[in-house]
N, C-alpha and C positions, 0 to 999 in steps of 0.2 A: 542348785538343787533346792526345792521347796518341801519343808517338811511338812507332814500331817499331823494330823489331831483326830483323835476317834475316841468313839463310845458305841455303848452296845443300847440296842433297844428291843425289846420284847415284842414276837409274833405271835401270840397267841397269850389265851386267855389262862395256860395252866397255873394251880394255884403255886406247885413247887419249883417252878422259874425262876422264881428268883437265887434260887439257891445251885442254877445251873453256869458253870462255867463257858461259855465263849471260845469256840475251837480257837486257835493261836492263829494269827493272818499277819504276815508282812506285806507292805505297800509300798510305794515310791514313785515320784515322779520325777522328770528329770526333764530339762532343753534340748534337744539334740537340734545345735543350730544352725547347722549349716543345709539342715530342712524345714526350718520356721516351723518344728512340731515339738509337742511335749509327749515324750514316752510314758504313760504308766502302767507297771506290771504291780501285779498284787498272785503271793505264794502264798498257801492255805496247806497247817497239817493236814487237812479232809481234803475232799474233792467239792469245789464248788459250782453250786447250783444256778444262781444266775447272780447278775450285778448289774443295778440301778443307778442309769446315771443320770445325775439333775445336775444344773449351769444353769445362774440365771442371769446368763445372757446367750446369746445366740453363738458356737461353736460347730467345727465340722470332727467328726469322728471317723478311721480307719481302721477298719479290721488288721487285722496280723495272721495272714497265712499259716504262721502253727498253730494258732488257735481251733480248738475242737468246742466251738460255740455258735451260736446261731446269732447274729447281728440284727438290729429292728431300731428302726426310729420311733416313736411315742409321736403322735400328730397333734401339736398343741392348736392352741386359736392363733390365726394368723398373725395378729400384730402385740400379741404374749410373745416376751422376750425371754421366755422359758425354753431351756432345750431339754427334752428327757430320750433316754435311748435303754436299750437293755440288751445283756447277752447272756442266752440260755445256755449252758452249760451241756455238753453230754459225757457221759460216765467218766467217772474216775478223769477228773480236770483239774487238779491241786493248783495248776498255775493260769494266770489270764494275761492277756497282753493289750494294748489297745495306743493309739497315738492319736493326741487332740490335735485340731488345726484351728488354733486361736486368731483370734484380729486384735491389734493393739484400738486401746479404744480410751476414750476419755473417762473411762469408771472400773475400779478393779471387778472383778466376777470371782463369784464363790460356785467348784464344782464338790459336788456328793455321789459319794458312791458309796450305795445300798448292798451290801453283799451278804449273800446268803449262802449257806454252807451244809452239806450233807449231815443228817443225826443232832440237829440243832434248832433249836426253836427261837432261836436269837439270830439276827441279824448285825454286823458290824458296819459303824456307818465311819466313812473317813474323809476328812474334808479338806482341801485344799485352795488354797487363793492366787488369785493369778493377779499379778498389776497391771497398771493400765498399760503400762511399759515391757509385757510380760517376753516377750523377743529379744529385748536387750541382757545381757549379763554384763556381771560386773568384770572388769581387771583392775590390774594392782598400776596402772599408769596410764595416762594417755597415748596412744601407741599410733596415733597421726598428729604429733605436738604441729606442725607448720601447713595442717589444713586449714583453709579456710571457713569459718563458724560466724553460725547466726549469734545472735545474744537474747534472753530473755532475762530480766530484771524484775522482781517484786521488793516491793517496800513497804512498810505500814509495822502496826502496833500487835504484831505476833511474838510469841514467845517463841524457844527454841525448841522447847517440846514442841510445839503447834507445829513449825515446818516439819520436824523431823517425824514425825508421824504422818505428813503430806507425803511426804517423800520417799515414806516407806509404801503406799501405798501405789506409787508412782512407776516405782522402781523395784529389782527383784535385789534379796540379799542384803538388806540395811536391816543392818544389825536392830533387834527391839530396844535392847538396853542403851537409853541417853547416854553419847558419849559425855565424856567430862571435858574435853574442850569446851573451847569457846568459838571457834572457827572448825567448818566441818568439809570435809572435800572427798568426794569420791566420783569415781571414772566406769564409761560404761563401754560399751563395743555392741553394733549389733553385724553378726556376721554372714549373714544371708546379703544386706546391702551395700555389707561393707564400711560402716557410719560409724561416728564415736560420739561422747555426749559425756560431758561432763558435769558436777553439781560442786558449788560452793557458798553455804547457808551458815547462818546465826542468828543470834535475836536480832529480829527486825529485818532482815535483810536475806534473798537468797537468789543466784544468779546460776544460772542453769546455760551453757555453749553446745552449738549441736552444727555440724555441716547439715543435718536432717530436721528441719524447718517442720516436718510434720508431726515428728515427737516433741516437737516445744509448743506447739498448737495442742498437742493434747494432755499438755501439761498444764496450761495456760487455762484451758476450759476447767482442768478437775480441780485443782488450786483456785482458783475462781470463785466455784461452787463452793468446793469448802469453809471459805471464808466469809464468804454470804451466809453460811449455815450458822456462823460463829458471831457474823455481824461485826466483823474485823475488814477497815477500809485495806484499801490497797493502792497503792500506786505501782504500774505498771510499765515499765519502758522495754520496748521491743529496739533490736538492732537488726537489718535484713542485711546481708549480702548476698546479691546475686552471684557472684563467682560458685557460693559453695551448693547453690540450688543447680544452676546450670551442669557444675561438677558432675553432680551425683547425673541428673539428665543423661550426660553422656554416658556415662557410666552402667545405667541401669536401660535406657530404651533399646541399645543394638539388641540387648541380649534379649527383650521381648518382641522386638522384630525378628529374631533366629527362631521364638518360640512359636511363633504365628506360623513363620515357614513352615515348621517342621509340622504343625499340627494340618498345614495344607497339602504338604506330600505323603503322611499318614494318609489321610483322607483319599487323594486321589490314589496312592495305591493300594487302595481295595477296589477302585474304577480297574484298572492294571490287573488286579489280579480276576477280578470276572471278565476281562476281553481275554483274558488269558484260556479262561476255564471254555468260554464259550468258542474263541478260536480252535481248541485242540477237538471242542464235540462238531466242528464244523468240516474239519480237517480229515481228508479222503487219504491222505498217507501216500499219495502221489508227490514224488520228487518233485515233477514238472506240473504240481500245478501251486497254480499264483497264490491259493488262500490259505495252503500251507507252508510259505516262505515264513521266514522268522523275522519277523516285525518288533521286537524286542530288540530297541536303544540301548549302550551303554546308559544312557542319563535314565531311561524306565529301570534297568537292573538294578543302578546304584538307591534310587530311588523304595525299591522292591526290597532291596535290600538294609537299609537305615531303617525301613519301616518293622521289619523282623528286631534289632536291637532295640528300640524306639520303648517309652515306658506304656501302658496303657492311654487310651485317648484320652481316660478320664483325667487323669492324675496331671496330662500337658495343660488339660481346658483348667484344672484350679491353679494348676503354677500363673498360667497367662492372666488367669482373673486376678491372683495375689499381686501379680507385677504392673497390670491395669489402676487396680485400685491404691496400690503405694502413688503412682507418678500422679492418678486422678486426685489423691489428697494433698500433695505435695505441690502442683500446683495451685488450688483453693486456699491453702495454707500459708504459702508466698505471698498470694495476691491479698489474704485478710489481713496480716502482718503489713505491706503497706498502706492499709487503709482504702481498698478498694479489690473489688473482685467482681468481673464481669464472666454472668454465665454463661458456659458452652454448653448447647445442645448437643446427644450422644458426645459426651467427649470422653468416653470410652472407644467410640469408633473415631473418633479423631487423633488420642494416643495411637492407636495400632496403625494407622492408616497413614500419618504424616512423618515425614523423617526425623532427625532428630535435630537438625538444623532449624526447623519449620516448628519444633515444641520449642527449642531454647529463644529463639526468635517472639513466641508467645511470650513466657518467663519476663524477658525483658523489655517488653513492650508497657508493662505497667511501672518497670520504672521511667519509660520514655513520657508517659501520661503523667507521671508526679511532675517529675520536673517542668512542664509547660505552665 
């Protein structure tokens, strides 16, 4: 859970504002990870009126069906990594609901929400920070101790505050207050891919294990920067193992190949269902005649049917973009880790389109290249 931080700011120019109290407003956000989203509800003693939301990086936003609010994107300049959105409020609306669709990404992101409240000239603003790591939570162990893991390694002339402030940034739930050890360790889980990732840091030294090669690359990058900023060297040693890249590969592609299906038999039945609509206005209601026979398959019905329980199309195309763009970074990530990476054109249509024998065979062909 990530808590918040707020303050009120004034709407208006009256002069006895300042002597106005700020209706009461609870906030919260929270993981819900086994759908790679963050819930935020925010309760208001009043009924609120609308809520401004700023990210300044680029996030996807979901309405909530109980919500009695009007949903809107704000249309920045295109290559502005501002996102802004707002939800108008209608009558008597004390509570809001909303769920972010973040990207782990090499820089943490600060969102803001602007909320504005019925009989009040004050605005409450409340902020929240997301790590770059923002997917992962923490647990109290490693709970795939005999996976196979990458290794990332830094060394150089940082203090312990220094990483552990990296790290916090990195990672969701590190504690603010410096521990008093001397050696520091904590375990991560990310449960949408199923992945662990562990941290163990002190002065000068901090080593970071992941079967998920593409959170050590964007750890690698923001750690990096950091230290560039501070003009603190680093040494850097990477360890690759293909077993635990390949692993996940297995692991994660059947199930975007199921997704693809499913988004192709969506699709085609709504073909199904207009031969259907059009067969029955065609249809003379004669027994004996041929254009009214039932040409409706078992495999069309079952089809007809999965497409009825089926979630929105939308909702199948972002899972499949989510599951594209994990395996698309996590190969770039492997191949930069050994020191080399050859680019694929669309190799977003080459994940969906190749089996999974045919990616891991990729995977491992650049270790076939080191070694020659």
């Amino acid at each position: 859970m990530i808590e918040s931080r707020s303050h009120s700011i004034q709407l208006s120019n009256v002069s006895t504002a300042t002597s106005l109290q700020a209706p009461k407003i609870i906030t919260n956000m929270k993981l819900v990870a086994d759908e790679g989203v963050y819930l935020i509800w925010m309760e208001s003693s009043v009924s609120i009126r609308f809520c401004l939301i700023r990210c300044d990086c680029r996030i996807q936003i979901i309405d909530v069906e109980r919500n009695a609010a009007i949903f809107s994107v704000v249309q920045t300049q295109q290559d502005s990594p501002v996102f802004l959105a707002t939800f108008r409020c209608q009558a008597d609306a004390p509570r809001l609901e909303m769920k972010i669709v973040p990207v782990e990404r090499n820089k943490s992101c600060k969102i803001q929400l602007y909320i504005s409240m019925e009989d009040s000239s004050r605005a409450v603003v409340k902020n929240f920070q997301l790590p770059c790591l923002c997917l992962h939570q923490r647990s109290h162990a490693n709970s795939s101790p005999t996976t196979p893991n990458h290794q990332l390694i830094f060394q150089g002339g940082f203090s312990l505050a220094d990483v552990h402030d990296w790290i916090s940034s990195c990672l969701p739930n590190i504690p603010d207050k410096l521990p008093s050890d001397d050696e520091i360790q904590f375990f991560f889980r990310h449960d949408r891919w199923k992945t662990t990732l562990s941290v163990h840091y002190g002065k000068g030294r901090a080593m970071f294990q992941s079967d998920n090669i593409g959170a050590l690359a964007l750890i690698k990058e923001f750690i990096s920067s950091e230290a560039t900023v501070k003009n603190i060297q680093l040494s850097i040693v990477t360890n690759v193992c293909n077993e635990a890249s390949v692993d996940i590969l297995r692991r994660i592609h059947p199930q975007l190949l199921q997704l693809t299906r499913q988004l192709s038999n969506m699709k085609f039945s709504q073909v199904l269902k207009n031969a259907a609509t059009a067969q029955t206005a065609r249809s003379t209601g004669d027994v004996g005649d041929a254009s009214s026979k039932n040409w409706m398959t078992d495999r069309f019905s079952n089809i007809l049917q999965e497409a009825k329980n089926s979630p929105p199309v939308s909702d199948v195309l972002t899972t499949i973009n989510h599951f594209t763009g994990f395996l698309a970074h996590l190969y770039k990530s492997h191949c930069e880790f050994q020191g080399e990476y050859k680019k694929i054109q669309h190799i977003s249509e080459v994940i969906t389109s190749s089996t999974t024998e045919e990616l891991a065979e990729m995977f491992l062909s650049n270790e076939e290249n080191e070694q020659e």
